[in-house]
N, C-alpha and C positions, 0 to 999 in steps of 0.2 A: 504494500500500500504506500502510495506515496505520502512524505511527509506531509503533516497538515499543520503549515507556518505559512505567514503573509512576513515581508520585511516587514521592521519596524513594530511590529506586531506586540515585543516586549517591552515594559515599563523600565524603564531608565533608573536604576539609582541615584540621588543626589547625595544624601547626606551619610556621612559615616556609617552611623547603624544599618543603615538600610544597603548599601557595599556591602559591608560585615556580613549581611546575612544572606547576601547574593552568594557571598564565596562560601559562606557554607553551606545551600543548598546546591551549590557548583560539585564541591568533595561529594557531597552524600551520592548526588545521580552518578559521580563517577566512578565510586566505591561498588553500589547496587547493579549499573550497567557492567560492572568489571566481573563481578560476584556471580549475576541471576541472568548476563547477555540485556541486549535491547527491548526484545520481544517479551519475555516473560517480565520485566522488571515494572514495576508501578508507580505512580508519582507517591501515590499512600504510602509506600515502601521510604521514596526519597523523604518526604516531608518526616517520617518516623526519625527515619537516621539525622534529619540534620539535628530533630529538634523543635519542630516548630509544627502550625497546624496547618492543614492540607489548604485554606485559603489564602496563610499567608505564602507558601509558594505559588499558587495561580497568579497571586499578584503580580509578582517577575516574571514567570513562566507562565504559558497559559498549557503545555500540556510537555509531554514528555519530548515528543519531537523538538520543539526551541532550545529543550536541553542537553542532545545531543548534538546538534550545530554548534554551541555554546562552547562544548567542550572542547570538538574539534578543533575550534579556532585556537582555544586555549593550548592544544596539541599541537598543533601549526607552530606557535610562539614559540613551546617549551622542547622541540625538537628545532627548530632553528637557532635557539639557544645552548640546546646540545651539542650540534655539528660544529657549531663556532668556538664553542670550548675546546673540543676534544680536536679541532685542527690547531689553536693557539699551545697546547699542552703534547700536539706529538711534531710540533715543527721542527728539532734537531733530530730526530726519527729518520734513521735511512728509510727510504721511500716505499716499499712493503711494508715496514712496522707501522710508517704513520698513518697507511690508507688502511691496513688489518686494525688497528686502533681506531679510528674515527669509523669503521663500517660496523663492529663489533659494539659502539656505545649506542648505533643507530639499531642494530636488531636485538642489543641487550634491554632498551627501551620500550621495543615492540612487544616481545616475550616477555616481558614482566605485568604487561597489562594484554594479554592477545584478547579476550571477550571484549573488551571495550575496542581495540580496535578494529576488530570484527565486524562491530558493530559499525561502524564507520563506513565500512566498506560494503556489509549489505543493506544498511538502510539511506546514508546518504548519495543522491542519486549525481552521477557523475559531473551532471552538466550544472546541476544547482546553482544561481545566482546568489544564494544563500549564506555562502562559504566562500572565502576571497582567495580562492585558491591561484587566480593570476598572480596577486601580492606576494604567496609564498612560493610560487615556483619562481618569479624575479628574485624574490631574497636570496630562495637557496641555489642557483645559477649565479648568483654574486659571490655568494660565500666560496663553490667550487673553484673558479675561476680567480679568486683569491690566493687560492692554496695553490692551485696551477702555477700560478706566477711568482712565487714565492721558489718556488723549485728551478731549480738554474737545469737540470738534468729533461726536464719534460719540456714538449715541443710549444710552438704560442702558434698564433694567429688563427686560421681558418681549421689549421689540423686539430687544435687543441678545443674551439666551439663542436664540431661535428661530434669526438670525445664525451662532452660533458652531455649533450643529449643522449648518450646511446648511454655513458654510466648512470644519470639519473634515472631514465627507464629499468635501466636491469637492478640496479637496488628498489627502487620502486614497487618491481613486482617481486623481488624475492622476501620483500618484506610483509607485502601481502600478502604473499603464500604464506609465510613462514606464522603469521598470528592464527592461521587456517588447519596445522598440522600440528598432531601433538606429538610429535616425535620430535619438532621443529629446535628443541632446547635441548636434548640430549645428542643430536648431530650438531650443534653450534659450530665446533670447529671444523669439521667438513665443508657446515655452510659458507663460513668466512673464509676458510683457503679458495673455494670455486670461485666466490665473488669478488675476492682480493686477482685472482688469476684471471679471470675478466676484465677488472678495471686496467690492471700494467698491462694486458694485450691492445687496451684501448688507448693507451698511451702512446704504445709505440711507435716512432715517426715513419710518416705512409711512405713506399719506396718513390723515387722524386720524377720518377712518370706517372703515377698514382694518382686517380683524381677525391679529394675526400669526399663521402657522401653528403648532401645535403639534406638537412632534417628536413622531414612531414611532419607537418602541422595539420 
């Protein structure tokens, strides 16, 4: 079923208190959709755990769906704020360690919450104007492209763009496989060697008759 949200649809916090209790009914839905999935979890469930009674969440939320957008976004932030850490933290890293480090903190994040973001991926619908998903694929193509250029050893210009499209898809989806699979945690390091051996093939400079692919959009 598709979501049932209009933009704008939810009430704005102003004042402190009413913040405060936005983010704790934000933890509870994230807690309950992580614990009980999308589908079986209840708003009566979220308002229990945050604390509070089933109208003062409507007040914010008007149903469960604005609460899963809500979080995503908030997943957007705190996974953009991951990759940026853990590239600042493996930058004197020979160049395998730092991209097996920065790929292992992006599916160590997935796997420690995979129902919530499961949930993500079957209920929010791809094309959604809901979820500013231009904003973060610009961030996190900046951030790549950062790290790129930091490395004196990896190729630049055209060869290096064509690159970051083909590694953000294939982390992309191995990370939505991998919250889909419960085996997904106990092969970690199989997964990270395959996808670490993907990204350096994708690195490596095209031979110079070579023409680079140009990404579809």
């Amino acid at each position: 079923m598709p979501l049932q949200l209009a933009p704008g649809q939810r009430r704005k916090p102003k004042q402190l208190r009413s913040r405060l209790m936005v983010e704790t009914i934000l933890e509870a839905a994230r807690q309950i959709f992580a614990e009980h999935g999308f589908e079986a979890a209840t708003t009566n469930q979220i308002a229990e755990r945050a604390g509070i009674s089933i109208g003062s969440l409507y007040q914010y939320f008007p149903n469960k769906d604005s609460l899963i957008l809500e979080i995503q976004r908030m997943h957007h932030d705190e996974l953009l704020a991951l990759i940026r850490s853990a590239m600042d933290k493996s930058g004197k890293l020979p160049l395998r360690e730092a991209v097996r480090s920065i790929i292992g903190a992006n599916l160590d994040m997935h796997l420690s919450e995979a129902r919530l973001h499961g949930a993500f991926e079957e209920w929010i619908p791809a094309q959604t104007q809901l979820v500013d998903r231009e904003r973060f694929q610009q961030e996190m193509v900046g951030l790549i492209n950062g790290f790129l250029d930091s490395r004196p050893e990896l190729p630049k210009g055209q060869a290096a763009k064509s690159a970051v499209f083909v590694i953000m898809n294939l982390v992309k989806s191995v990370m939505h496989a991998a919250v889909s699979d419960a085996k997904a945690a106990e092969n970690r390091e199989q997964i990270l060697d395959h996808v670490v051996d993907g990204i350096l093939a994708c690195l490596q400079p095209l031979p110079e008759n070579a023409t680079p692919p140009r990404p579809h959009h």
